[in-house]
C-alpha positions as CSV (number, residue, x, y, z in Angstrom):
1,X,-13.8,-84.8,-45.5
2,X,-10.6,-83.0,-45.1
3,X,-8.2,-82.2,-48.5
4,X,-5.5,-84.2,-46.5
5,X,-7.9,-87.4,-46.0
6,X,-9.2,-86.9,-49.4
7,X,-6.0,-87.4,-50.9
8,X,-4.7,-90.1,-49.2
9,X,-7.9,-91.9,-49.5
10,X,-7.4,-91.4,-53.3
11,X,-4.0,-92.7,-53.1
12,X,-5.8,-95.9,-52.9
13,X,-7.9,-95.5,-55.8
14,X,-5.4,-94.7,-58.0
15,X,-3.4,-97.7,-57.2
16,X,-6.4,-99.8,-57.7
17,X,-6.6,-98.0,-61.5
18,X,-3.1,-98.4,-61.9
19,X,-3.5,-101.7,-61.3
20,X,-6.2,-102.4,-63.4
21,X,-5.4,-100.4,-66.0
22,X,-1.4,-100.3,-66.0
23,X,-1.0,-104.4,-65.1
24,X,-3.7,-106.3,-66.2
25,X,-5.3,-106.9,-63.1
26,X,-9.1,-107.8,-62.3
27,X,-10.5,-105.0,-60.3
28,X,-10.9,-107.3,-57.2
29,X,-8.1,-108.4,-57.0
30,X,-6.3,-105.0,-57.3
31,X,-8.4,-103.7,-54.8
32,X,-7.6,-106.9,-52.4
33,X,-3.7,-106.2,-53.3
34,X,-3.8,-102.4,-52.6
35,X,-5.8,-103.0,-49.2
36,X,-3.2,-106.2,-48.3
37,X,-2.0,-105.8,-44.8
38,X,-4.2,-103.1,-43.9
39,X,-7.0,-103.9,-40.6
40,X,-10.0,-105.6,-41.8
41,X,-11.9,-103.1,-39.5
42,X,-11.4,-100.1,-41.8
43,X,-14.3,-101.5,-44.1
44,X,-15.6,-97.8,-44.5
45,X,-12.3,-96.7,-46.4
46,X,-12.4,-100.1,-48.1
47,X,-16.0,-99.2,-49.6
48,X,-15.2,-95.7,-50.6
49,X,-12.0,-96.7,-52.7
50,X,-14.0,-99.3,-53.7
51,X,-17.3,-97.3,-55.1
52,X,-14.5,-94.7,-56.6
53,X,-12.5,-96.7,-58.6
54,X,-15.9,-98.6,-60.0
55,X,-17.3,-95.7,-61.4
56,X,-14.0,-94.4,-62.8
57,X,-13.2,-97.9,-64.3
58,X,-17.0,-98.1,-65.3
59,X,-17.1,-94.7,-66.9
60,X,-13.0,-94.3,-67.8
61,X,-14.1,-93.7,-71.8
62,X,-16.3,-91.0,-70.9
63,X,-14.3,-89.2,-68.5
64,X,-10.9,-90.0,-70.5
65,X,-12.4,-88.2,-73.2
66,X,-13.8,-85.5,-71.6
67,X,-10.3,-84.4,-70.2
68,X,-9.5,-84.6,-73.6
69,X,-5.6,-85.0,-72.6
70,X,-3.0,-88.6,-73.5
71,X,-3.9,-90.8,-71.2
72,X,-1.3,-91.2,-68.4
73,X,-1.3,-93.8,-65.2
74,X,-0.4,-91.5,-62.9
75,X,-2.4,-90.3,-59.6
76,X,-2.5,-86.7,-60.9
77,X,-4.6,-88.0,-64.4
78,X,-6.8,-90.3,-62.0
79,X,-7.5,-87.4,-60.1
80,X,-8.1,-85.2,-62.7
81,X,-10.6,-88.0,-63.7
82,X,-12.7,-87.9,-60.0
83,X,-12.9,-84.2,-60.4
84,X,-15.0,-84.9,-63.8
85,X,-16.6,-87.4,-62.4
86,X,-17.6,-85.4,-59.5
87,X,-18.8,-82.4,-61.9
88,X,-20.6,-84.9,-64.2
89,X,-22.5,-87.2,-61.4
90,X,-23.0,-84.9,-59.0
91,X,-22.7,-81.2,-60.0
92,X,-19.8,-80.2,-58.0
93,X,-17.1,-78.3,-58.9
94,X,-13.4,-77.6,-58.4
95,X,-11.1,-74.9,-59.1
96,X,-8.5,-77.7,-58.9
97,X,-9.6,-78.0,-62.7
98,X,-8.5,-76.3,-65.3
99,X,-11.8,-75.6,-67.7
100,X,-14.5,-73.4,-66.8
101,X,-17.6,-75.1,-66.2
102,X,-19.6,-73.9,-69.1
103,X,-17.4,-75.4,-71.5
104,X,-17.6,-78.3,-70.0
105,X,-21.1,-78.3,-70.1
106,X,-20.6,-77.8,-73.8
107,X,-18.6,-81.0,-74.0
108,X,-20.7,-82.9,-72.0
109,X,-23.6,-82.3,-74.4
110,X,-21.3,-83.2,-77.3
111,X,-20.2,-86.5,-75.8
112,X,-23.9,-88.4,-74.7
113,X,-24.4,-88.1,-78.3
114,X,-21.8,-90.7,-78.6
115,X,-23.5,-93.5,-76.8
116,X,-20.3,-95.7,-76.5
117,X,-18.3,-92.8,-75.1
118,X,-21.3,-91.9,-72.9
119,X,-21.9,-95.2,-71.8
120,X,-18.2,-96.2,-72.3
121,X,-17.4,-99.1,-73.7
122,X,-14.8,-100.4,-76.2
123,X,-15.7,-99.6,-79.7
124,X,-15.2,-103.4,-80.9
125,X,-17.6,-104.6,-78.1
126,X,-20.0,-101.7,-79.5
127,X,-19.6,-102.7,-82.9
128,X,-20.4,-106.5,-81.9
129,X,-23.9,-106.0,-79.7
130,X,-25.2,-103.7,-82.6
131,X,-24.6,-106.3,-85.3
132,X,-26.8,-109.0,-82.7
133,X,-28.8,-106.6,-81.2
134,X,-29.3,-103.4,-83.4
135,X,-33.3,-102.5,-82.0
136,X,-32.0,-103.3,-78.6
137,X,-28.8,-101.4,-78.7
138,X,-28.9,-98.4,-76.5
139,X,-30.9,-99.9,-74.4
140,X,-28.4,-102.8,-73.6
141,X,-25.6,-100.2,-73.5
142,X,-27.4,-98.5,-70.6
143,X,-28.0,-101.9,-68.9
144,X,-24.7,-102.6,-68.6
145,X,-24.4,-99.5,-66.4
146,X,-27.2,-100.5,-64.0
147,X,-25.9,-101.1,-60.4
148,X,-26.3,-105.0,-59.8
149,X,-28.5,-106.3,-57.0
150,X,-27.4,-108.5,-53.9
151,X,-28.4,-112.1,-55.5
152,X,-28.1,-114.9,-52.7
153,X,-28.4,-118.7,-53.1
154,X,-30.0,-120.8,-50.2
155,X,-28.0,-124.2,-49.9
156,X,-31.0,-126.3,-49.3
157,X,-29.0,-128.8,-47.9
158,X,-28.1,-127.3,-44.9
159,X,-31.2,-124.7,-44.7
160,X,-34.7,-123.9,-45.5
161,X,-35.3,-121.5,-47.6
162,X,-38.3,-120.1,-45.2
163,X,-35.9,-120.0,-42.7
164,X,-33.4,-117.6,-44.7
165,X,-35.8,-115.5,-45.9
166,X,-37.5,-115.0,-42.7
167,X,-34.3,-113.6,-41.4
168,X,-34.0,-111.0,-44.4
169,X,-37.4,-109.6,-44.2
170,X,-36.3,-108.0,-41.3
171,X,-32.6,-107.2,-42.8
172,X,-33.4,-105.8,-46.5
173,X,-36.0,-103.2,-47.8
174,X,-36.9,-105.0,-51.2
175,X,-37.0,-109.1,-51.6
176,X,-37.4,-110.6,-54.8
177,X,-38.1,-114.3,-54.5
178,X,-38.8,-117.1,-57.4
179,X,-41.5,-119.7,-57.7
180,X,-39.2,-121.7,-60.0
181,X,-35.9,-121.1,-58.0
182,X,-37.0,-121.3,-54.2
183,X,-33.6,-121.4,-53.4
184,X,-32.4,-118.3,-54.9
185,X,-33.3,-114.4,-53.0
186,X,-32.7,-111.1,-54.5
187,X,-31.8,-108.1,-52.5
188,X,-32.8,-104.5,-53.9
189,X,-29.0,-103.2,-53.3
190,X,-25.8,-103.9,-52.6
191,X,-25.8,-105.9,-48.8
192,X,-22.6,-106.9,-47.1
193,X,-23.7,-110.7,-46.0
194,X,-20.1,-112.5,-45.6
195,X,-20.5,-111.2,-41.8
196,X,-23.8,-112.8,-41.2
197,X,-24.1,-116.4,-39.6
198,X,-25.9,-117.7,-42.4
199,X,-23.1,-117.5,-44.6
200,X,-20.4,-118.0,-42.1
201,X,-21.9,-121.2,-41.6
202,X,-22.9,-122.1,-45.8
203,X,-26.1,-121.7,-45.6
204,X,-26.1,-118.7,-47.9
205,X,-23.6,-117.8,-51.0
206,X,-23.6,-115.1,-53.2
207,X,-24.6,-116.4,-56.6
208,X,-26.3,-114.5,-59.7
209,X,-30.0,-115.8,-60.7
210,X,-29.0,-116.4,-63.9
211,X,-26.2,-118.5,-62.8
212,X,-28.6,-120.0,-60.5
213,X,-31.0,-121.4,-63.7
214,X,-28.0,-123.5,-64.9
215,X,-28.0,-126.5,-62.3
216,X,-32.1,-126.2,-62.8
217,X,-31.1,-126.5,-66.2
218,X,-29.4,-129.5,-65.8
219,X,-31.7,-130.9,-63.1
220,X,-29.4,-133.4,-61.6
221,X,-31.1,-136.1,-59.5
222,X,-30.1,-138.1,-56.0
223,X,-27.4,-140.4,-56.9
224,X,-26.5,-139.5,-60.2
225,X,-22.8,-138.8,-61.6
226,X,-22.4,-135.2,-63.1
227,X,-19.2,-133.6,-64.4
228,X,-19.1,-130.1,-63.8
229,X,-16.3,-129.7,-66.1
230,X,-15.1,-125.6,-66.2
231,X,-15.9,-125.6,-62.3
232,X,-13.8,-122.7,-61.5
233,X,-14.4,-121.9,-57.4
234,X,-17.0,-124.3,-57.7
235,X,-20.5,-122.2,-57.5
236,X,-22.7,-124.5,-59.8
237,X,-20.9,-127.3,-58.2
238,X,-22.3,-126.8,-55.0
239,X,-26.0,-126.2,-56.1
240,X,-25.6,-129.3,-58.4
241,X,-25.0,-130.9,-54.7
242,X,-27.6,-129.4,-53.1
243,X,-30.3,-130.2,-55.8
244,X,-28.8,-133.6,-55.5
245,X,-29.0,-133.9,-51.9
246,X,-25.4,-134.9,-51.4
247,X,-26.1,-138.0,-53.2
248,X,-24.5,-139.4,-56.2
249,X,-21.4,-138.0,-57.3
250,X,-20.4,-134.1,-58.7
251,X,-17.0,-134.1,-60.5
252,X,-15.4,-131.2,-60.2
253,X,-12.1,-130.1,-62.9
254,X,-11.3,-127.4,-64.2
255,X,-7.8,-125.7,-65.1
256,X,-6.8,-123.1,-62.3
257,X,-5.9,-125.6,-58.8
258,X,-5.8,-122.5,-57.0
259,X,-9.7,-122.5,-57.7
260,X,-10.5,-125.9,-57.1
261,X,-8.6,-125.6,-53.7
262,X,-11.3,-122.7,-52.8
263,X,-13.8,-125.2,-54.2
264,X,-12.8,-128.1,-51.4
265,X,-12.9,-125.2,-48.8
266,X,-16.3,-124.1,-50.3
267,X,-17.4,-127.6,-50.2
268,X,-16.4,-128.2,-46.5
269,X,-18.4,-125.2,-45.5
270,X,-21.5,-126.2,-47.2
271,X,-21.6,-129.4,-45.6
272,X,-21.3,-131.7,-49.0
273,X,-19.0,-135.1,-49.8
274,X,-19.9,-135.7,-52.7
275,X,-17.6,-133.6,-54.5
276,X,-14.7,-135.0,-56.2
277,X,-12.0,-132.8,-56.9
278,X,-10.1,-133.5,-60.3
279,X,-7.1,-132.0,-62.0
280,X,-5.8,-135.2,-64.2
281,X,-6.4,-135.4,-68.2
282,X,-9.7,-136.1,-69.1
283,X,-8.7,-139.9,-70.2
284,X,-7.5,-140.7,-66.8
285,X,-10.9,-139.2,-65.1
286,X,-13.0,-141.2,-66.9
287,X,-10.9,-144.2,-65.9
288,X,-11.4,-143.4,-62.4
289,X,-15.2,-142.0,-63.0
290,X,-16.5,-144.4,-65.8
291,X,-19.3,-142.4,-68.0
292,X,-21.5,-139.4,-66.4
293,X,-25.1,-139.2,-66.7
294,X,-24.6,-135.6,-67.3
295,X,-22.1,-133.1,-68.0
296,X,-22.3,-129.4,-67.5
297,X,-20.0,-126.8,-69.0
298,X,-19.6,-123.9,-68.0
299,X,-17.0,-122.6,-70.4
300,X,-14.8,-119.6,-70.5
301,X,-16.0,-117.2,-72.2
302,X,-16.1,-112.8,-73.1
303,X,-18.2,-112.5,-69.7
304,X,-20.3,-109.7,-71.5
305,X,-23.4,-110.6,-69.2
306,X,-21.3,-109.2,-66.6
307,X,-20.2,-106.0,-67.8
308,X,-22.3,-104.1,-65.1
309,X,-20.9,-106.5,-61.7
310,X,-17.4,-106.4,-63.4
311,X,-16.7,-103.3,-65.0
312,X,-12.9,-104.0,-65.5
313,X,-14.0,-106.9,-68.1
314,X,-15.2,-104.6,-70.7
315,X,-11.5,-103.2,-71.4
316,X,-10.3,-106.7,-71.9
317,X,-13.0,-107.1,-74.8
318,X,-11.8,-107.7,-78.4
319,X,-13.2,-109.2,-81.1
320,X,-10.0,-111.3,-81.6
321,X,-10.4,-112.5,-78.3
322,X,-13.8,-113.3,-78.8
323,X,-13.1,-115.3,-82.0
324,X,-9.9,-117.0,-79.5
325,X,-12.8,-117.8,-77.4
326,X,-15.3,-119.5,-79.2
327,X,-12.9,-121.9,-80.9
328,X,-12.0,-123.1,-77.3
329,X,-15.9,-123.1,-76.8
330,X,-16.2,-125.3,-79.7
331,X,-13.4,-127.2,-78.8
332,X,-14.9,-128.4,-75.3
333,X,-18.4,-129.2,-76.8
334,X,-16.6,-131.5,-79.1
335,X,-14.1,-133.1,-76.5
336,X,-16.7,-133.7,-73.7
337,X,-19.9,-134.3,-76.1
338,X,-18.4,-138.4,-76.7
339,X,-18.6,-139.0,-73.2
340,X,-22.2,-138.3,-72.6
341,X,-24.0,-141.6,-72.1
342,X,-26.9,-142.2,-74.3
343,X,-30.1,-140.7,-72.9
344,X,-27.8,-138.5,-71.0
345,X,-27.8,-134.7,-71.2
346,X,-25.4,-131.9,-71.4
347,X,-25.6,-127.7,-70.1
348,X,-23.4,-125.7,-72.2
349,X,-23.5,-122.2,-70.2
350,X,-21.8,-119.0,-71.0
351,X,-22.3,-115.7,-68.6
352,X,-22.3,-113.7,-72.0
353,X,-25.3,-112.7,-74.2
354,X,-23.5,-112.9,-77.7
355,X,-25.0,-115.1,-80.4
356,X,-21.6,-115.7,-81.4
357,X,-21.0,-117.8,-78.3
358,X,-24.6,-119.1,-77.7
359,X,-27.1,-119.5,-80.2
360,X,-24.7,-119.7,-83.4
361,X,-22.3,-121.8,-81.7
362,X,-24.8,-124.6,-80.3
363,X,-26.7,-124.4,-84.1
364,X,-23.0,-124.7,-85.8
365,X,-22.9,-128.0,-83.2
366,X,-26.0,-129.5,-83.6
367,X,-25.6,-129.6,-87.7
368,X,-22.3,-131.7,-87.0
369,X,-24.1,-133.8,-84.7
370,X,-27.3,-134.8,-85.4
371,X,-27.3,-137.7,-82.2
372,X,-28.0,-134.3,-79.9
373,X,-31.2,-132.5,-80.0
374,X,-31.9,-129.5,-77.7
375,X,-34.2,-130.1,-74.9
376,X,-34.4,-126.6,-73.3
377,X,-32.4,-123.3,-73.5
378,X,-32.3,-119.5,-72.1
379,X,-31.2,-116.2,-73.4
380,X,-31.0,-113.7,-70.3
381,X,-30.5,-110.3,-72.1
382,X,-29.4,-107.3,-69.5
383,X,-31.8,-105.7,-68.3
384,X,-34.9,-107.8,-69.3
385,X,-35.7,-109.5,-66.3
386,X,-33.5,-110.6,-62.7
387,X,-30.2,-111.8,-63.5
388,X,-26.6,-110.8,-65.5
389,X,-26.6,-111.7,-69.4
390,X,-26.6,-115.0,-69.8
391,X,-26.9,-118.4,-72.4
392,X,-27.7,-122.2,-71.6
393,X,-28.9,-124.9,-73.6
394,X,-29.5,-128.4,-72.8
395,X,-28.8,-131.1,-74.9
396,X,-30.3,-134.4,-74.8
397,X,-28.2,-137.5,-76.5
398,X,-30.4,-139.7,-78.3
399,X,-30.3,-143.5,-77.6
């Protein structure tokens, strides 16, 4: 690639940082901005700003501290940045920068001695997993590093899942399938499928396997009425469908319209009606709704299970935040619990690995309400196993 090309392809990078780093915004989104107006066609620009900016957002601690200069958002530090990143991940080296390569080498050995500047991550998020996790530590930090594979959920309503993964024996290298999730397939890289026909036509969505064991979880039947009450863009409402065979009825609310808007598009696609859409108070749903057989919430939540698919999220971790976050945790747990029916169950789900927003907080619930007991529950650690970081419990009210 030419200098001139080179630069202006990083042009884009460093307005996806800037974006990121300078306003707030979620990496995909900054990268969607940045790219906004530009053809759809030039996907192979899209993907090399894209892969860029991961890593340096991924591994902005180490390389930040390397440099060893005040961070600035400009496209000069950014590329400053690449340059180190090129030297560090592949060996290549430019007389762009300004230190010779051997003392570099000198503080590259100094730094992966410090495993959160190595690894980068926040020291406060560091702090957190070594207090839960201190014999699984490292190993977690480096797991959170690990590129994520391709994880696909078949809508069984509209497809078979023999028929699916038919198709991708002939369109992946490595398939990982599940005895106890037939629906779910797991591609050994990163695969571009919103072009295919099976997902043009909702038969496939991206969805992580761990996400995936929720509705399982929940095991909704034909005919029941769930509440999927944090539904966001509606992903565990449209398996709940699915398992249900478009029969019953799936509530759907959550906060954000703009999401549940994507969720009735979503829904169209996949070929369900029985999705109800809600954005009233919770008093006035259950007047419209009457009493669930089962709820499941999803709540908000530090998204630590999905440091390694979302590197921006890390940056946004703090332990106030965290303490912010599981008094709203709490908070829905004790709001919703009242309306379970008796006999009924409830999924709480978080896409985070913390005991401060699984375990503890589900113990801390069940000693204030002895009328649940827990039925079932997973802990998906990174790295152990398919699947982001990730807690669920079912609760079973007692009659």
């Amino acid at each position: 690639m030419s200098e001139k090309h080179y630069r202006i392809d990083f042009e884009k990078t460093a307005a996806v940082l800037f974006l990121v780093f300078g306003e707030g915004f979620h990496f995909s989104r900054a990268v969607n901005e940045v790219f906004k107006g530009y053809k759809v066609s030039n996907v192979k620009e899209r993907l090399r700003v894209l892969e860029t900016a991961d890593h340096l957002i991924r591994y902005w601690r180490r390389y930040w501290s390397l440099l060893g200069q005040d961070v600035t958002l400009t496209e000069e530090y950014f590329y400053q940045l690449y340059l180190l990143s090129q030297y560090v991940s592949r060996g290549y080296w430019s007389s762009i920068y300004y230190e010779k390569p051997d003392e570099l080498d000198q503080r590259i050995l100094k730094m992966q001695n410090i495993p959160l500047v190595w690894e980068s991550f926040p020291d406060e998020f560091g702090n957190a997993l070594k207090a839960a996790f201190p014999d699984k530590y490292l190993e977690l930090l480096k797991s959170l590093n690990l590129p994520a594979p391709t994880s696909l959920r078949v809508n069984t309503y509209k497809a078979n899942p023999e028929e699916v993964l038919s198709f991708f024996k002939g369109y992946a290298e490595n398939i990982v399938t599940f005895p106890d999730l037939p629906e779910a397939i797991l591609l050994d890289g990163k695969y571009e499928i919103t072009r295919l026909d099976f997902f043009k036509e909702g038969k496939i969505e991206y969805q992580d396997i761990s996400s995936q064991k929720v509705a399982r979880l929940l095991d909704p039947q034909p005919g029941q009425k769930v509440w999927d009450v944090c539904a966001g863009a509606g992903g565990k409402s449209l398996h709940l469908a699915a398992l249900m065979k478009n029969k019953g009825k799936v509530f759907a609310s959550d906060q954000s319209p703009f999401k549940l808007k994507e969720l009735k598009t979503r829904a169209v696609k996949a070929g369900t009606d029985c999705i109800e859409v809600h954005t009233d108070g919770l008093t006035k749903i259950l007047a419209n709704t009457g009493k669930p057989d089962a709820i499941l919430i999803d709540a908000p939540c530090s998204g630590s299970g999905t440091f390694a698919s979302k590197p921006d999220a890390r940056w946004r971790f703090t332990m106030e935040a965290l303490k912010e976050l599981t008094i709203k945790q709490a908070d829905l747990l004790e709001n919703y619990a009242p309306i379970v029916s008796d006999g009924g169950s409830l999924v709480y789900a978080v896409c985070s690995f913390l005991p401060q927003e699984g375990e503890e907080l589900i113990s801390s619930f069940i000693n204030r309400h002895p009328e649940f007991e827990v039925k079932a529950s997973f802990l998906q650690l990174p790295g152990e196993g398919p699947g982001e970081g990730f807690f669920a419990c079912k609760l079973l009210k007692r009659q």
